[in-house]
N, C-alpha and C positions, 0 to 999 in steps of 0.2 A: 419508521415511517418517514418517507419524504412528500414534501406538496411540493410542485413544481406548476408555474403558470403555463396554459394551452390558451392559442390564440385561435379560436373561429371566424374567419371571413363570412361577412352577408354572403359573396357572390365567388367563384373560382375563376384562376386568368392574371393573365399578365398583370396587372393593376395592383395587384399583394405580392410582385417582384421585392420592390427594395427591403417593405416591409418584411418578408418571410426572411431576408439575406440578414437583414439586421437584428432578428429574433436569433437565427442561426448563431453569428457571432457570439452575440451576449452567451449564449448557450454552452456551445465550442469553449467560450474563455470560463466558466465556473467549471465547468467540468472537466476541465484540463485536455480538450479533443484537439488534434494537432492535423486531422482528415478530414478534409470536405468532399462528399462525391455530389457532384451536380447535372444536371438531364439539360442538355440544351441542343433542341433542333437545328438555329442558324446558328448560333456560337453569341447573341447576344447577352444571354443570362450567361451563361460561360464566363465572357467580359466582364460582365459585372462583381461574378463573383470572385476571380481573380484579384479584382481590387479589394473591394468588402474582405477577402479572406486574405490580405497581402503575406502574411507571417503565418501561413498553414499551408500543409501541401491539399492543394485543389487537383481534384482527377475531372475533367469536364467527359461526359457520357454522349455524346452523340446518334441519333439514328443512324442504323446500318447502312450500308452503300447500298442503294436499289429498293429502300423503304416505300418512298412517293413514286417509282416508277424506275423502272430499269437501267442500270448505271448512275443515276442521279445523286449524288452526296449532297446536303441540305446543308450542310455547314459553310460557311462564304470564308473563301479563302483570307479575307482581310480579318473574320472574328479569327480564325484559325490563329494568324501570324501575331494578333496582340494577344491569346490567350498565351500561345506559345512564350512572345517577349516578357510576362510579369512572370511566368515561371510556373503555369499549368500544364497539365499534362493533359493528353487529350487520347480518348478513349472511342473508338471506331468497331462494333463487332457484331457480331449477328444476337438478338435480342434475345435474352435469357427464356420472358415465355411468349418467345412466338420464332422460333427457327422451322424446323423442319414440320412440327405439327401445327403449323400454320399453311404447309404445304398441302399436306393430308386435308386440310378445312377446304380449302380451294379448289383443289383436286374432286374430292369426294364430298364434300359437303356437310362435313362429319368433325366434333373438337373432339382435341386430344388433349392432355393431360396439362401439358402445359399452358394452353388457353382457358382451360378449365381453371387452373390455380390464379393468371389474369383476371379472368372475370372473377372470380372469389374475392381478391381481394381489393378491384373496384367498389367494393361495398362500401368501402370507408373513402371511396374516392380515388380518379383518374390519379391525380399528384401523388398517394400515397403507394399504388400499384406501382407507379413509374421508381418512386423513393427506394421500394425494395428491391424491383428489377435491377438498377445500374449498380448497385454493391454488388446483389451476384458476378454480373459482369464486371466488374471493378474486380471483384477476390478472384474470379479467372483466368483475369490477364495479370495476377501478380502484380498489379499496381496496391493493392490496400492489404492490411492483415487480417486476418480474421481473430485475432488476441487481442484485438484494438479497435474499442466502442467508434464509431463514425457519425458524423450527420449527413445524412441525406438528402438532396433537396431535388423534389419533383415538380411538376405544374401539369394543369389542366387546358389541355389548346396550346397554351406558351408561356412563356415568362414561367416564372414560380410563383405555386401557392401554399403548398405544403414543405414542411420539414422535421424529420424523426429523426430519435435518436438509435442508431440499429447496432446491433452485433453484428458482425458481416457472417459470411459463410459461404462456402463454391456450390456453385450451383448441384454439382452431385452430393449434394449435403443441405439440401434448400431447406428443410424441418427443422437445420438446428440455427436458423437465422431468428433471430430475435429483432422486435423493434419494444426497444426500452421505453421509451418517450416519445410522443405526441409533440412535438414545439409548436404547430398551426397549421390548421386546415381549413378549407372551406366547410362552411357550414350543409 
């Protein structure tokens, strides 16, 4: 048996940034985790966690190009160039569940499978849904391993609120993702 401390936020959102960065670490260092994957729209949690995580490889996750509107990247070139300088790596791709059957909802007015499995696991919350989506996209693009436990760090709106401990896995193998540990979420 292990106890391990979960942190619930009264409210979700930016405002449990530093705090979820710094539950994460403490986390990462007992557990011997050497991968952070992180969700950051302009690249400011990105930044942040770059630092927070100086002595681990940081994969920062990005909205896809043409998310908020056609051609549009949300990531600001200046988070970009200091995520890049502390030595993050940066992750740009089309979103694990919402690609092409996000097309089909728009289109046709109809969910597919992949939004179906989004909303499912909203249940436990926007940050948490986001937490498991960017690993898959992380194990896709060959940035992360899937033999090697990761923390995950999502948010709801912005900043970070959530952070879990996951087994990764490629998305054509989404079933055998695990998320081990809860580290904090919104209530």
């Amino acid at each position: 048996m292990m106890e391990i401390q979960s942190v619930y936020f009264p409210e979700p959102g930016s405002a449990n940034t530093e705090k979820t960065l710094e539950i994460a670490k403490r986390r990462a260092e007992q557990l011997g985790i050497k991968t952070i994957v992180v969700a950051s729209t302009s690249g400011e949690t990105g930044v942040k966690a770059v630092k927070v995580f100086a002595n681990h490889k940081v994969v920062v996750v990005t909205h896809a190009a043409g998310f908020p509107a056609p051609d549009v990247q949300e990531l600001t070139e200046q988070n970009r160039a200091k995520i890049v300088d502390k030595g993050g790596t940066i992750l740009t791709a089309t979103h694990a569940f919402g690609g092409v059957g996000r097309a089909v909802r728009r289109k046709f007015n109809t969910y597919q499978v992949d939004e179906l499995i989004a909303q499912t696991l909203r249940v436990f919350g926007q940050g948490a849904k986001v937490a498991c989506e960017i690993v898959l996209m992380a194990a896709d693009a060959g940035l992360i391993r899937t033999d090697e436990e990761v923390i995950s760090i999502g948010g709801t709106g912005s900043g970070a609120d959530t952070a879990l401990v996951v087994k990764p896995t490629h998305t054509h193998d989404f079933f055998e993702l695990k998320v081990r540990e809860v580290l904090c979420k919104p209530r």
